[in-house]
N, C-alpha and C positions, 0 to 999 in steps of 0.2 A: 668197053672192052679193056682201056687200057688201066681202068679201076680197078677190074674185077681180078681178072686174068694175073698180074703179078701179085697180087695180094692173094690169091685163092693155090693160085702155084707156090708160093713161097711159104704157106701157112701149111700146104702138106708135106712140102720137101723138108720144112723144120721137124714138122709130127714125124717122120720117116726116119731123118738124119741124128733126133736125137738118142732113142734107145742105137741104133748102129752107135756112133761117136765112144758112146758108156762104155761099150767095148774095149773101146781102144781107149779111153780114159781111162781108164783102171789099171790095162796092162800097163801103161806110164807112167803107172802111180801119182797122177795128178787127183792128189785129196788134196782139202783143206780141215788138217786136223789141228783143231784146238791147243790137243800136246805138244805140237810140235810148231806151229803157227803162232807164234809169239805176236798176233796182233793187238790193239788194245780196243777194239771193235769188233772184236766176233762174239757173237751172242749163242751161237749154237753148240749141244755139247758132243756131238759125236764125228767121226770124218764122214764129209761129204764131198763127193765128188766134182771137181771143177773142171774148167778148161770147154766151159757152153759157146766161147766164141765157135768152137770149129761145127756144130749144126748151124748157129747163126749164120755165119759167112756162107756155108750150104745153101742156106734157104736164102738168102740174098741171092746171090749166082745163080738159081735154078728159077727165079723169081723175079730176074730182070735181063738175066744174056740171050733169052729168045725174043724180046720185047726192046730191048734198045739197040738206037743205029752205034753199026762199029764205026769208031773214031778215035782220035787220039786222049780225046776224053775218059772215055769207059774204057778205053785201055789202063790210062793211068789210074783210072779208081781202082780197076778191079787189084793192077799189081800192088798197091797202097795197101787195100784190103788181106791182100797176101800177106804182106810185108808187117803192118799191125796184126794179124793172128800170130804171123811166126814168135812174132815180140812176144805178145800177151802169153803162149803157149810157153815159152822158155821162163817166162815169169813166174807161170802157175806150177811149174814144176821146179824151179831152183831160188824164187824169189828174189831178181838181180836189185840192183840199187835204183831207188826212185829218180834219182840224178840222170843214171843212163839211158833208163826207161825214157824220159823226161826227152830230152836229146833225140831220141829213134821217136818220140812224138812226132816233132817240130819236124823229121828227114820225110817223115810217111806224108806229110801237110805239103814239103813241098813240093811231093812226087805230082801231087794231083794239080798245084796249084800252078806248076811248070806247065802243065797241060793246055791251060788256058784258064781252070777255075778263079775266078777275083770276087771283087766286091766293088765293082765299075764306079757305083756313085750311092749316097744314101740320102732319103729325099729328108729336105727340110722340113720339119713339123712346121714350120709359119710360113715358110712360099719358097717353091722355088726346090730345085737338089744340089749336094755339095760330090762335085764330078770329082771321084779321086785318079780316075788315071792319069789325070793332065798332073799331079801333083809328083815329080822324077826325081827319087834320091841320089841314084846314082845309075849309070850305064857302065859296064863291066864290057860290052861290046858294041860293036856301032849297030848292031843290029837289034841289039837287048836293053829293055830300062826297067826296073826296078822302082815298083808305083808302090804309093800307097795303097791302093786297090788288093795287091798284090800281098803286101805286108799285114793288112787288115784279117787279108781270107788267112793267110797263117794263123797269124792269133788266134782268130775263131774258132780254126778246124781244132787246133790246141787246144784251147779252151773248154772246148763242148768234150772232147777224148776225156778232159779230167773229170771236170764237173761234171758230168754222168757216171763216173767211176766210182764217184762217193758217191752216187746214188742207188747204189745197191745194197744198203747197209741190210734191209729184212727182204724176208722171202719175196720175191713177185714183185717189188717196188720200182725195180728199175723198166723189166719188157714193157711192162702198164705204160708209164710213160713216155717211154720210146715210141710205142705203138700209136697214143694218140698224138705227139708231139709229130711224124707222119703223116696220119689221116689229116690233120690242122695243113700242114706243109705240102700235103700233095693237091689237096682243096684250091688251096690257094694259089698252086703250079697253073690248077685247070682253069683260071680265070682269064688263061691270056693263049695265043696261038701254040695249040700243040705243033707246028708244023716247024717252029723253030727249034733246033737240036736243045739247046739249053732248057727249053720246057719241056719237050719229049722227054727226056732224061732224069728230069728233076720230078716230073708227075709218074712217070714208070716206077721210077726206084723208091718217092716214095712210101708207094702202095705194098711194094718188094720190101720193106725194111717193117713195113704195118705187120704182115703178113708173118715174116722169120720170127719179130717180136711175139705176137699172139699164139704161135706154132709153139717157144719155146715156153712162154707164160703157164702150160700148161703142165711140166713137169717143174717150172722152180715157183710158183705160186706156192704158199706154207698147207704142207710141207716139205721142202724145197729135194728133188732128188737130184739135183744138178745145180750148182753154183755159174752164174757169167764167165767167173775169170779173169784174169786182165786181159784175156786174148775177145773179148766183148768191146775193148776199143774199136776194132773194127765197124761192130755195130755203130757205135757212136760218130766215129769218122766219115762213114758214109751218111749219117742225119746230118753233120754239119755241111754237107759236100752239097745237100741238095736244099739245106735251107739256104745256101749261098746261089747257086742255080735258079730259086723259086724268084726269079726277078728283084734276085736282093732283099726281098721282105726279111730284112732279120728282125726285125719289129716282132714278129710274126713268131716267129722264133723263140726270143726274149719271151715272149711273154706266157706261149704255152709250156716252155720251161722254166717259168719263173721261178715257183720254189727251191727246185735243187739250183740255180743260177744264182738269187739269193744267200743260199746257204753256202754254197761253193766261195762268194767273194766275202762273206762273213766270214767264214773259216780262213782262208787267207789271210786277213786283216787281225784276226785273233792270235792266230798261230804268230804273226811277224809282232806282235804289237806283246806278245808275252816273252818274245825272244827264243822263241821255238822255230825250226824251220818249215815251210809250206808243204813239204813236202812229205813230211813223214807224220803217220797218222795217229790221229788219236780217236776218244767214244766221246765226243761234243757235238756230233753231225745234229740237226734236227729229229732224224730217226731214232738216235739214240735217246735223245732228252725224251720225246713222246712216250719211250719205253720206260725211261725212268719214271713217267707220270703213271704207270700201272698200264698202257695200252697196249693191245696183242701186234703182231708180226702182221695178221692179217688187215686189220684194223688201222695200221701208219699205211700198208699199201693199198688199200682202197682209200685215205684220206689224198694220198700222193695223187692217185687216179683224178679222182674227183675236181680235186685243186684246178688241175692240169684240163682237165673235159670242161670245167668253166672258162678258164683264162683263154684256153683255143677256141672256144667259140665266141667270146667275146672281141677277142681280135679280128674273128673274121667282120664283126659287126660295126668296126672302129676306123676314124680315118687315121691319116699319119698322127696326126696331133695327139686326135683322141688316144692311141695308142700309146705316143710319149708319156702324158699326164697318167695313163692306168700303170706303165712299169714304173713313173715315180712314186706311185700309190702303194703299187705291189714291191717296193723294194723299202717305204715306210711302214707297213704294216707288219711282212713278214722279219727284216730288220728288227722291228723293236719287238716282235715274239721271241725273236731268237736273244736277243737281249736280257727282254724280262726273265725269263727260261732259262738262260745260265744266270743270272744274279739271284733268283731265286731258288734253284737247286742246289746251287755252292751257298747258300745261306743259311738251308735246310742240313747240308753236309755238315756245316761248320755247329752245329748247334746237336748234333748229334757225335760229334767228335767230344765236344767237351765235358 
């Protein structure tokens, strides 16, 4: 039941939420039009409607608040969740600064993270786990310390909002992966006592996030009649909330988002290493180059799919170790694609310029 039931609930309140939403997206004039949308990453040539956070968070909400215990937990996610749509939706209609964006990240991270959400300990691939709570940078009160646990789940929750944001470069590419990076993640919840809140919660929501995902797949799948948004942080914020929850397995995590997680710290490293900043975007993602190689919209997001339906199940099949050695495998392989793939394209440019 606790499978079915928020995943089956959340996949109809999405189908429901998002022709309603279109409504009201429109009258708020949240397009993402080409003319006016000075991005260097949009592929599409007509306005299309954005601002798909606010059915996601729909279907989320209607797809895990009859199914999870009240506490000061899902208190904090759901206001976070609030508080990242508000963000994303003001984004999608006035495009604020990635800087400040950036900032109201890291504030919605540590709405949840005040809660109780951390990252306790990560087990040692060779013996033994490295306990972070006991590790106290600072105490601000006698009653409060500031762990590495604590600083860990930040970054992550940060980490995972962006790097899934650049994962929306084509139609469908991103729900796809959300949705099975979940199904991998709630799997994984169900292997240890539901009667502990932190597994209740983590295996509920993430069948609830499977669910919104698959629900909305069905109108931005190419050809896309709704766009994410930045107000789809949300989505993303609650995937990192509960890969942190699923007994720390971020291994778990890592790996059935390995591609866009790859590409995410590749693009980082590119951007600062060319003297560009991280923050502000350009058409180098791996979706883009694929496109450059002649491949359809539909065709990068079922390659995204697939990737991602391997590396989850493989993970489930893997011990700690084993897991370590496949994300330095998958972070050598896809690394030197994305490598070859700009040295090869800029090669092909530069010979066609001359």
């Amino acid at each position: 039941m606790i499978v079915y039931l928020p995943l089956i609930t959340a996949f109809l309140a999405t189908i429901i939420a998002t022709p309603l939403s279109l409504i009201f997206i429109r009258r708020m004039g949240l397009f993402d039009d080409p003319k006016s949308h000075k991005h260097p990453g949009i592929i599409h040539k007509i306005p299309i409607p954005r601002g798909g956070g606010i059915p996601l968070v729909i279907g989320i909400f209607f797809g895990s608040i009859f199914f999870l215990p009240f506490s000061s937990i899902t208190i904090a996610l759901y206001f976070a969740l609030l508080f990242a749509l508000f963000v994303g939706v003001l984004d999608d209609k006035f495009d604020i600064s990635p800087y400040f964006r950036f900032l109201l990240n890291i504030i919605a991270a540590i709405i949840v993270v005040a809660s109780g959400v951390a990252v306790p300990f990560i087990t040692n691939p060779f013996d033994g786990i490295l306990n972070l709570d006991s590790v106290v940078f600072f105490s601000p009160f006698d009653t409060f310390n500031i762990t590495a646990s604590q600083i860990i789940a930040v970054i992550w929750i940060v980490w995972v909002m962006n790097m899934l944001n650049w994962s929306k470069g084509v139609d469908g590419q991103m729900p796809g992966i959300v949705a099975i990076s979940a199904v991998i993640i709630g799997i994984v919840s169900m292997r240890y006592p539901l009667t502990e809140e932190n597994t209740l919660i983590a295996t509920t929501l993430s069948f609830a996030i499977a669910g919104s995902a698959l629900g909305f797949l069905l109108y931005n799948f190419y050809p896309a009649k709704i766009f994410p948004g930045y107000g789809a942080t949300a989505l993303y914020l609650a995937l990192a909330v509960v890969s942190v929850l699923s007994s720390s397995k971020l291994a778990t995590a890592i790996l059935v988002m390995g591609v866009p997680m790859v590409d995410g710290a590749f693009t980082v490293v590119r951007r600062i290493l060319t003297g560009r900043s991280p923050f502000w975007h350009d058409n180098k993602h791996l979706h883009h180059l694929l496109l450059s190689l002649g491949l359809g919209q539909r065709s990068i997001a079922l390659f995204y799919w697939g990737i991602s339906a391997i590396l989850g199940t493989i993970s489930l099949l893997l011990s700690s170790r084993g897991k370590m050695f496949a994300i330095i495998m998958l972070i050598v392989l896809v690394g030197g694609a994305l490598f070859f793939l700009h040295y090869a394209l800029s090669h092909t440019n530069d010979k066609k310029n001359i």
